[in-house]
C-alpha positions as CSV (number, residue, x, y, z in Angstrom):
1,X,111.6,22.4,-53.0
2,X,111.0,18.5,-53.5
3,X,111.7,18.8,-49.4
4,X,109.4,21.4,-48.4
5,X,106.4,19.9,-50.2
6,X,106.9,16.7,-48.5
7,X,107.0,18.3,-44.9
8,X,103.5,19.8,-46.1
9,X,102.2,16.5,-47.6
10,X,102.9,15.0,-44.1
11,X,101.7,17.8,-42.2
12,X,98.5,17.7,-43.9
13,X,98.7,14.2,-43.6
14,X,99.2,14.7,-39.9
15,X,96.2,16.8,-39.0
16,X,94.0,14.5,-41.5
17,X,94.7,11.7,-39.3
18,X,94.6,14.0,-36.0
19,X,91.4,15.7,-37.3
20,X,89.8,11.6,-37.8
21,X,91.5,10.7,-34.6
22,X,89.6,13.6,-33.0
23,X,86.2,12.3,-34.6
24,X,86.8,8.6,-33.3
25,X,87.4,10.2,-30.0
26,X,84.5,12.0,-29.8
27,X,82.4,9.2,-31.5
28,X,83.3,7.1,-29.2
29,X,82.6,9.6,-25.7
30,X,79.4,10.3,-27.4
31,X,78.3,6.5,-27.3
32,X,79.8,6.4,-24.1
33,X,77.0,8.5,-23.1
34,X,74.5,6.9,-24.9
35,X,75.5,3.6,-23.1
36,X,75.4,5.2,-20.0
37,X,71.9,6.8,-20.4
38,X,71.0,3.1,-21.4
39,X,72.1,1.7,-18.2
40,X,70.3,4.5,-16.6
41,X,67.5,3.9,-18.5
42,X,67.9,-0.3,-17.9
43,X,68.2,0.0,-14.2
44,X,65.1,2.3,-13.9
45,X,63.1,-0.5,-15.7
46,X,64.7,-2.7,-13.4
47,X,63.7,-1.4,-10.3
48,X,60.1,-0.8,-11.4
49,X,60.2,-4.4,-12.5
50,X,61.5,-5.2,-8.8
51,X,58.4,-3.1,-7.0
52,X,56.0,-4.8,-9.2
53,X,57.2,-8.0,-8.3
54,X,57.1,-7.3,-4.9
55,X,53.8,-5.9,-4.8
56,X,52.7,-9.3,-6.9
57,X,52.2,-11.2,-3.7
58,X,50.0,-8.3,-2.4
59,X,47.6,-9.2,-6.0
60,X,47.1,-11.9,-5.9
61,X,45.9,-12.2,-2.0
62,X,43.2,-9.2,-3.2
63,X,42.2,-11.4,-6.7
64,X,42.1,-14.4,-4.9
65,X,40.1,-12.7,-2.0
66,X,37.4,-10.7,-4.3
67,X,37.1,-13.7,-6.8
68,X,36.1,-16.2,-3.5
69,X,33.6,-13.1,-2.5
70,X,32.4,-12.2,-5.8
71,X,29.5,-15.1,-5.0
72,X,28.8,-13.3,-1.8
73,X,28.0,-9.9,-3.9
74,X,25.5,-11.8,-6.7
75,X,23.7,-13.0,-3.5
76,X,23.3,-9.7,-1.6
77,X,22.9,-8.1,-5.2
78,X,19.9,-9.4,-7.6
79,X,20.7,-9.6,-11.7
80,X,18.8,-8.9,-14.2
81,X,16.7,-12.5,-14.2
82,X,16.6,-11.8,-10.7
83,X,14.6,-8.8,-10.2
84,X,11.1,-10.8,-11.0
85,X,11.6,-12.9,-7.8
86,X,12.8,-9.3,-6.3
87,X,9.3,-7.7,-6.9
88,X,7.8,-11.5,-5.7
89,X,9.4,-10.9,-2.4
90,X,7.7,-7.4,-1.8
91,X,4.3,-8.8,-2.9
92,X,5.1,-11.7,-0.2
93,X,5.8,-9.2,2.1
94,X,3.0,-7.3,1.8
95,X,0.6,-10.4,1.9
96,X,2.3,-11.3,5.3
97,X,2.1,-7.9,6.6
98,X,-1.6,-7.6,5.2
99,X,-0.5,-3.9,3.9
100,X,-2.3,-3.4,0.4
101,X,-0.6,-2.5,-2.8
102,X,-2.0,0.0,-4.8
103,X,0.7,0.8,-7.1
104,X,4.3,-0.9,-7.9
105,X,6.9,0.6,-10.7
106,X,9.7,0.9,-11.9
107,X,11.7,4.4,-11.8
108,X,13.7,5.4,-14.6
109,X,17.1,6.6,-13.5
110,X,19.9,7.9,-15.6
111,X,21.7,5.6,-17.5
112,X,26.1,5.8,-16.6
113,X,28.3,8.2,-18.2
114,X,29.0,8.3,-21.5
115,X,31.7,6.0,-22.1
116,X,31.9,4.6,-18.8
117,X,31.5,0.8,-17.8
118,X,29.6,0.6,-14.4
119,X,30.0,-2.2,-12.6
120,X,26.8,-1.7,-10.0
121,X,23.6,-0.1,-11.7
122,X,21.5,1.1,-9.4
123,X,17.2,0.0,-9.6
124,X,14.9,1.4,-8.0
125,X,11.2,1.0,-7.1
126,X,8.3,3.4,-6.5
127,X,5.9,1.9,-4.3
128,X,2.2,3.0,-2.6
129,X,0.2,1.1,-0.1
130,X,-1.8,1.6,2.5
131,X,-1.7,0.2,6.1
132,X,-2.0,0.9,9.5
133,X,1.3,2.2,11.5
134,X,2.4,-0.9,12.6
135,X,1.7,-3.1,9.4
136,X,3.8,-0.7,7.7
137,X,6.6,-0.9,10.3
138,X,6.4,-4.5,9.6
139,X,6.8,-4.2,6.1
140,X,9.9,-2.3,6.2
141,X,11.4,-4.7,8.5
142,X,10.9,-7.3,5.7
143,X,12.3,-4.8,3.2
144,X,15.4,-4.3,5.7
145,X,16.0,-7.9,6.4
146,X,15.9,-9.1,2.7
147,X,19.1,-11.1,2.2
148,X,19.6,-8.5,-0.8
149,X,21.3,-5.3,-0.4
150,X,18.1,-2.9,0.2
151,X,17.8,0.7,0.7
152,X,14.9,2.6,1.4
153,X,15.9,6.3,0.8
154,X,12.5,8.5,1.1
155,X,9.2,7.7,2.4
156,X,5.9,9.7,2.1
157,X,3.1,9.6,4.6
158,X,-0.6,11.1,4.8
159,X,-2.3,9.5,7.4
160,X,-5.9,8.3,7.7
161,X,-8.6,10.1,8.4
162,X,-11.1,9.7,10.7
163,X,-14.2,8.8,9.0
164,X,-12.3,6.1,7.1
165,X,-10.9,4.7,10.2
166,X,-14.7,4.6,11.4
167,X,-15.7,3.0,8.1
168,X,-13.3,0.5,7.9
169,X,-12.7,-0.5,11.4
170,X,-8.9,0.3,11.3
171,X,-6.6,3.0,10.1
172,X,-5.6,3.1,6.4
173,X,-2.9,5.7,6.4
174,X,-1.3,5.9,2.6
175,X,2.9,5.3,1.9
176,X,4.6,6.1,-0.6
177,X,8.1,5.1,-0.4
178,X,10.9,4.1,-2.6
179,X,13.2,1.3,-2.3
180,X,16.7,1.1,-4.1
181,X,19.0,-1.6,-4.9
182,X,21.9,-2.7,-7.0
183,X,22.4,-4.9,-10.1
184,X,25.8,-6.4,-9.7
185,X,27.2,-6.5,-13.6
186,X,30.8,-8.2,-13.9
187,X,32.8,-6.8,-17.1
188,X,32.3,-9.4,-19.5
189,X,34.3,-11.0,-22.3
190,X,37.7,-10.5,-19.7
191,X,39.2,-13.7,-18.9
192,X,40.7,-14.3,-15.8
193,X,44.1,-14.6,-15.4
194,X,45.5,-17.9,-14.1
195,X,47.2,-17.9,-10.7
196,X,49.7,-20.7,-10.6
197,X,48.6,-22.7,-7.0
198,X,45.5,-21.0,-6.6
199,X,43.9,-23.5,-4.2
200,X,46.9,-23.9,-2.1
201,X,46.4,-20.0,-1.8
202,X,43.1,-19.3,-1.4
203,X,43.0,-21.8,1.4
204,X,45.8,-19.9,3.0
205,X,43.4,-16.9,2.8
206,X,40.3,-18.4,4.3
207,X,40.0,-16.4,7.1
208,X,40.3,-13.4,5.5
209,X,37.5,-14.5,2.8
210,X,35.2,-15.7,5.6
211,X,35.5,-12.1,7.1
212,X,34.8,-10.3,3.8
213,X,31.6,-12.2,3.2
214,X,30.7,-11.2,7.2
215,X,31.3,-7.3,6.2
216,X,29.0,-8.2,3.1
217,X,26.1,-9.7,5.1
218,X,23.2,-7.6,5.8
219,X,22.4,-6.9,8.9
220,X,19.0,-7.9,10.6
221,X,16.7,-7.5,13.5
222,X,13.8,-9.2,14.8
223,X,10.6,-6.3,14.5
224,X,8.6,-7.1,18.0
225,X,5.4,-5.1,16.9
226,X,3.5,-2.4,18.2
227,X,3.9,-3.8,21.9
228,X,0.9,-1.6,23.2
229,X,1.8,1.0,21.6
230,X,-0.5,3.1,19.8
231,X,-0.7,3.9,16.2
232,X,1.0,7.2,16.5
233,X,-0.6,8.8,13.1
234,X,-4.3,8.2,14.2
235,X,-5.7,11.0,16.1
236,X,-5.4,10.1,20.1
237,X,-8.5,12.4,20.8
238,X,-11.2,10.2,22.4
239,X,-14.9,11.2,21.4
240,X,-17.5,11.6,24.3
241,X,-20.6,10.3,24.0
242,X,-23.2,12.2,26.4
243,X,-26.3,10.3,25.2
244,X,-25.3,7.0,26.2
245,X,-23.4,6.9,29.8
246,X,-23.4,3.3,29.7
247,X,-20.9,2.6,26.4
248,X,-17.7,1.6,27.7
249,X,-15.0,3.7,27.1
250,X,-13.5,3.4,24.1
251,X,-10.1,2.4,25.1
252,X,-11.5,-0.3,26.9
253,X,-13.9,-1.2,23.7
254,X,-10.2,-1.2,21.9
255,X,-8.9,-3.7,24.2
256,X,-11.6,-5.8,24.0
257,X,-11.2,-5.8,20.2
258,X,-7.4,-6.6,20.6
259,X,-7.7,-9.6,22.9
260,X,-10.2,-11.0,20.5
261,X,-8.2,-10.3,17.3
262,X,-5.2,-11.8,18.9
263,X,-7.1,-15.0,19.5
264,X,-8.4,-15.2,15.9
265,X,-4.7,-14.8,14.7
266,X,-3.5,-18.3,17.2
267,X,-6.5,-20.0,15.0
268,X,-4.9,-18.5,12.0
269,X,-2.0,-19.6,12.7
270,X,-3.4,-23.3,13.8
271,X,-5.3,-23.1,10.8
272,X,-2.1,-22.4,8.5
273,X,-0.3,-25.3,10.5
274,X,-3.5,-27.9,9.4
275,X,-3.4,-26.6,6.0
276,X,0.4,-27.7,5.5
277,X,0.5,-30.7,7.3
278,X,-0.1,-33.9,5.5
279,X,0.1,-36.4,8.7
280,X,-3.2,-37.5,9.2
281,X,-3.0,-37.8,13.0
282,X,-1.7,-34.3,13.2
283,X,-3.9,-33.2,11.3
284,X,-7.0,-34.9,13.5
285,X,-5.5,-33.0,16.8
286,X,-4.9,-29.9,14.5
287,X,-9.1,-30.1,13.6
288,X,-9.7,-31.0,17.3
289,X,-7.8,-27.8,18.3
290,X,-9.5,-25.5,15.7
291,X,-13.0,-26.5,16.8
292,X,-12.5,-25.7,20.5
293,X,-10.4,-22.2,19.9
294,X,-13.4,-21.6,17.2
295,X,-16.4,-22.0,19.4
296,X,-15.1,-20.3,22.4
297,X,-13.8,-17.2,20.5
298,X,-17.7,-17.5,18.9
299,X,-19.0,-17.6,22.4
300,X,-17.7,-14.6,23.6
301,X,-17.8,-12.5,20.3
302,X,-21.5,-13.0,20.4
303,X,-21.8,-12.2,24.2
304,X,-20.0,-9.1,23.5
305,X,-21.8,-8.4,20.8
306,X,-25.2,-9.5,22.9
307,X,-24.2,-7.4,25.5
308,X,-23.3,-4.3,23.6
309,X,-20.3,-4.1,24.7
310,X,-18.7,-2.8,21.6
311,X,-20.3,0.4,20.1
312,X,-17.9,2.7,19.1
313,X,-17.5,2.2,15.3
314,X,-14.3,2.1,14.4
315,X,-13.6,-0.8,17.0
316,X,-16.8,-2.4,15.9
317,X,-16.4,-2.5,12.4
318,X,-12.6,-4.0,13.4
319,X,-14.7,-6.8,15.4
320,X,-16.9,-7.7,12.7
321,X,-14.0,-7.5,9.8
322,X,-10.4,-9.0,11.5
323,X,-12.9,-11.5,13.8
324,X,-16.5,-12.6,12.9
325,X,-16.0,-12.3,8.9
326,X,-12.7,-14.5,9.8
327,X,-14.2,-17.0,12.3
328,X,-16.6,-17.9,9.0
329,X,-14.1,-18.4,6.4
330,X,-12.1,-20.6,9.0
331,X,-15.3,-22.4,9.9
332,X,-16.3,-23.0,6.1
333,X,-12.7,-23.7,5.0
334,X,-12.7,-26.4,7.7
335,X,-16.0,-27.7,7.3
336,X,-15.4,-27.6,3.4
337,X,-12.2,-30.2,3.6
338,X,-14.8,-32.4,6.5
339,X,-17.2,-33.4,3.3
340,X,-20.0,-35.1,3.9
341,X,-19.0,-36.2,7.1
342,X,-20.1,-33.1,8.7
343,X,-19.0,-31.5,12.2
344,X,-16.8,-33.5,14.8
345,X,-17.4,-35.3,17.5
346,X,-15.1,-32.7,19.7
347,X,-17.2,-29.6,18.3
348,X,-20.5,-31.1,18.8
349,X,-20.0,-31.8,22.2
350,X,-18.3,-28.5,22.5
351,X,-21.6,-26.4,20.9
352,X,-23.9,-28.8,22.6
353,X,-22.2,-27.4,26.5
354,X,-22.0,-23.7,25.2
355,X,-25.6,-23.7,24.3
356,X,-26.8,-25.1,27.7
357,X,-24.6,-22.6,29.1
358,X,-26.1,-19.9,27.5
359,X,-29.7,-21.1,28.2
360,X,-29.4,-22.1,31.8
361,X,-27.7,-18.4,32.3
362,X,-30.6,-16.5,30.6
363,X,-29.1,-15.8,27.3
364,X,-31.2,-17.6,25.0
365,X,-30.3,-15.2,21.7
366,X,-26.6,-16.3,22.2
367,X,-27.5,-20.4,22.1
368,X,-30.0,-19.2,19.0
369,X,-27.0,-17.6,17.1
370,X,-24.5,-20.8,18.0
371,X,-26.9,-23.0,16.3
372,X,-27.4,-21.0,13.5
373,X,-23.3,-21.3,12.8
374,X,-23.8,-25.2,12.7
375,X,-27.4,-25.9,11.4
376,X,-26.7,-26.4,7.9
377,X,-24.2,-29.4,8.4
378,X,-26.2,-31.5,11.1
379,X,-27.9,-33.5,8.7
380,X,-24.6,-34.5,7.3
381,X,-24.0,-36.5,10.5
382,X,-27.0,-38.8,10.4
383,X,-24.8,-42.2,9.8
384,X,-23.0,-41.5,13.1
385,X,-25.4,-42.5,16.0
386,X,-22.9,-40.2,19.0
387,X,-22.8,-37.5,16.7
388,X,-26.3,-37.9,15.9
389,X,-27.6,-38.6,19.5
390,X,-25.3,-35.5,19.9
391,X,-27.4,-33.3,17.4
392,X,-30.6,-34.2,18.6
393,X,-29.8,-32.6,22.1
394,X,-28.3,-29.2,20.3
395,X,-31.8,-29.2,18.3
396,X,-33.7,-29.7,21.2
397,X,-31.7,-26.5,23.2
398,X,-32.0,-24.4,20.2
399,X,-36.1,-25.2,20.6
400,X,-36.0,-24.6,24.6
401,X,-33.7,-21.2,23.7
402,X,-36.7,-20.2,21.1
403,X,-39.2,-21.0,24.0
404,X,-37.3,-19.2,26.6
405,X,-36.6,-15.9,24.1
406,X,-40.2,-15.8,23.2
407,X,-41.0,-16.0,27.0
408,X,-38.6,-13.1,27.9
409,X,-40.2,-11.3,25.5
410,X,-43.5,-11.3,27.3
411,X,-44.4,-8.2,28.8
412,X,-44.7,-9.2,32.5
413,X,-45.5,-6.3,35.5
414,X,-45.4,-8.6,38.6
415,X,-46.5,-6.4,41.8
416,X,-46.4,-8.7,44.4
417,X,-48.2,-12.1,45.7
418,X,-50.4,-12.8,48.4
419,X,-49.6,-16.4,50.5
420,X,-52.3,-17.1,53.5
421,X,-51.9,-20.6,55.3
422,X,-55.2,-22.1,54.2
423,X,-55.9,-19.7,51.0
424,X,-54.8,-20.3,47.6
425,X,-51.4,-18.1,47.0
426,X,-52.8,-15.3,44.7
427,X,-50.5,-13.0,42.6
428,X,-50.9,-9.4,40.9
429,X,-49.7,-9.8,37.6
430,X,-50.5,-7.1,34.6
431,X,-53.3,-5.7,37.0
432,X,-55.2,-8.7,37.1
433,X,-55.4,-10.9,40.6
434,X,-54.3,-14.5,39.2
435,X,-54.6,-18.0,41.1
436,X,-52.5,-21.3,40.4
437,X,-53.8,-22.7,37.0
438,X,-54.8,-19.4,35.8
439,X,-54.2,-18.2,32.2
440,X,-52.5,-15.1,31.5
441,X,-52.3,-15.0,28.3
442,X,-52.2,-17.1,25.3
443,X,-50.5,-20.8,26.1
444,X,-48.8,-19.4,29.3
445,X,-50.3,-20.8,32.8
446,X,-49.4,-19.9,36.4
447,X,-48.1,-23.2,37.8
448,X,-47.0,-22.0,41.1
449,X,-46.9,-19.3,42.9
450,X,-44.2,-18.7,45.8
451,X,-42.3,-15.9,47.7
452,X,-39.8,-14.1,45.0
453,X,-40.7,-15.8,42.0
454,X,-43.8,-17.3,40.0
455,X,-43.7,-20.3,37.9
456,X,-45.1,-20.8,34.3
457,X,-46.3,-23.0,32.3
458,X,-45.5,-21.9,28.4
459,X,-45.7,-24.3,25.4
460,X,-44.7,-27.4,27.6
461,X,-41.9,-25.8,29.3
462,X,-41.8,-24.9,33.4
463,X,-40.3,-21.4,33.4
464,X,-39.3,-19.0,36.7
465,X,-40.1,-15.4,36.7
466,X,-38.7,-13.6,40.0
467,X,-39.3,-10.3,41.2
């Protein structure tokens, strides 16, 4: 009995111990996988770790590259400060292009996503002026060649119309257009991340930074003007005038125009030049320079203008705005910084030669008006006996050019003259038989009489009439 109960004690005993046995055994495989699934799990990690650290190289070239161009995109881009000396630029432009503002603002565009951080905000502008074609083509080339990024994504145009083109003298077609950019705004409060040898790096990567900064350049071209073009948005019709056959046509009346307006803008531009220039001697031949482009664009505006040559409206009101209104600012700008000192020796002599021209060729109302542009500042050159002595002679032309336009104003029917060896010549002037000494009428005498032409005496002046 004793027996049996011991063979069951150590049974039991036995499957106790096979039964933990067992449990350590599978314990222990079921760490085993654990461990295994660990390793897995470890050699994953370790081979992501490895592609990262590969790619690491790769980073830091593109960090290294965009911090080196991020000072190319603030330059191209404008910040907030910035965008004052942005709309300073377009005013500047428009003053050089001589377009005219009439309205400048802002344009409210939507604000970024809710909850996202944008980088580049985009501005924009709404802008109106008004210009002729090729004013405005100018303009947009400044826009276009701005060392900023610049867009210009819609443009508006009504063009001028006719009558406002003959009132003004030039075209004033109206633009609206609007011009886009981009505020460049780093993410801030992120500190960089140190790159251990950075310089040795980036100077490694110079070449590749220099060509970034090219592909971030904006591109530019030189605008070459109209060219002899036409403005293409003024109406190309001509208008025939049956009541005057004589007027030019007014195509050539345009190109008279131009050729004078393209002289006034070389005195502009000399006249720009002597503004800037703080060397006296320069500035002596500038002056010198002035006065003779001055009076000989003066000469032949008032010959053309003498002559008639100029009729049609439009092209005369361009005369008389873009080159006689200018001619007189650039005269009294210059003769404003003279002083007291009055008119130079170079334009005195050159007035003094264009009024004898005028009065030896016939033209007495053109010397008239060229002493009219200088009479006011004469007397300021009394203390200078050449420039005096000088004065004195354009005085006494502008009295022989009174004499001679009052004589030419005379009505005079000469219808012939009678010359008989041994007779006094005799001519038929106004219906009435006249001899040498004659009166004809008020202070005017017949001095001689010849072949073709009779000579007068009038207020102290010998005068030829020919027929």
């Amino acid at each position: 009995m004793n027996e049996k109960r011991l063979l069951k004690g150590i049974a039991a005993g036995a499957v106790v111990a096979l039964a933990g046995l067992g449990y350590l055994v599978w314990a222990e495989y079921g760490a085993l996988d654990e461990a295994r699934a660990r390793v897995t799990e470890i050699r994953g990690q370790i081979d992501t770790a490895r592609k990262q650290l590969s790619g690491l190289a790769t980073l830091e070239k593109d960090v290294i590259v965009l911090r080196e161009t991020e000072q190319a995109i603030k330059e191209i881009l404008p910040d907030d400060k910035d965008l004052n000396n942005f709309v300073r630029d377009l005013q500047r432009f428009a003053q050089d292009t001589e377009v005219a503002f009439t309205q400048v603002k802002r344009k409210e565009l939507g604000g970024p996503r809710k909850g996202a951080v944008e980088t580049f905000e985009k501005v924009a502008y709404e802008i109106s002026l008004e210009s002729d074609a090729f004013q405005a083509l100018a303009f947009l080339d400044r826009v276009e060649s701005h060392t900023r990024f610049l867009r210009v994504p819609t443009i508006a145009l009504t063009a001028s119309s006719r009558r406002t083109i003959e009132e003004l003298g030039a075209p004033r077609h109206k633009v609206k257009l609007d011009i886009e950019t981009f505020v460049y705004k780093p993410q801030a409060g992120v500190d960089p991340v140190k790159i251990e040898g950075y310089a040795r790096k980036r100077e490694l990567l110079l070449g590749e930074i220099a060509k970034r900064r090219q592909a971030l350049a904006v591109e530019t071209y030189q605008y070459r003007g109209p060219r002899g073009r036409r403005d293409p948005w003024v109406d190309p019709r001509v208008p025939v005038s049956d009541q005057d056959p004589s007027m030019l046509p007014i195509q050539e009346q345009q190109r008279i125009v131009d050729e004078l307006v393209e002289r006034m803008g070389v005195i502009k531009r000399t006249l720009d030049e002597w503004r800037k220039t703080d060397v006296i001697v320069r500035k002596m031949m500038l002056r010198a320079e002035l006065d003779q482009l001055t009076v000989a664009l003066e000469e032949d505006a008032r010959r053309i203008q003498s002559e008639g040559l100029v009729r049609f409206p439009m092209a005369e009101r361009r005369m008389q705005v873009e080159v006689i209104d200018q001619l007189v600012a650039s005269r009294d700008e210059v003769d404003k910084e003279r002083g007291p000192v009055g008119p130079s020796l170079e334009l005195l002599q050159q007035l003094a030669s264009s009024m004898a021209r005028h009065v030896q060729g016939g033209e007495p109302g053109l010397a008239i008006e060229a002493f009219k542009s200088i009479e006011s500042s004469l007397a300021s050159v009394s203390a200078d006996p050449e420039r005096r002595a000088l004065a004195r002679q354009i005085v006494e032309t502008f009295e022989d050019a009174k004499i001679l336009r009052d004589f030419q104003a005379i009505a005079m029917q000469i219808r012939g003259v009678a010359i008989q060896e041994g007779r006094p010549p005799v001519a038929l002037i106004n219906g009435r038989t006249l001899r040498e000494g004659d009166v004809l009428e008020g202070d005017m005498v017949v001095r001689a009489i010849r072949s073709g032409e009779i000579e007068f005496l009038f207020r102290g002046v010998v005068l030829v009439r020919r027929f």
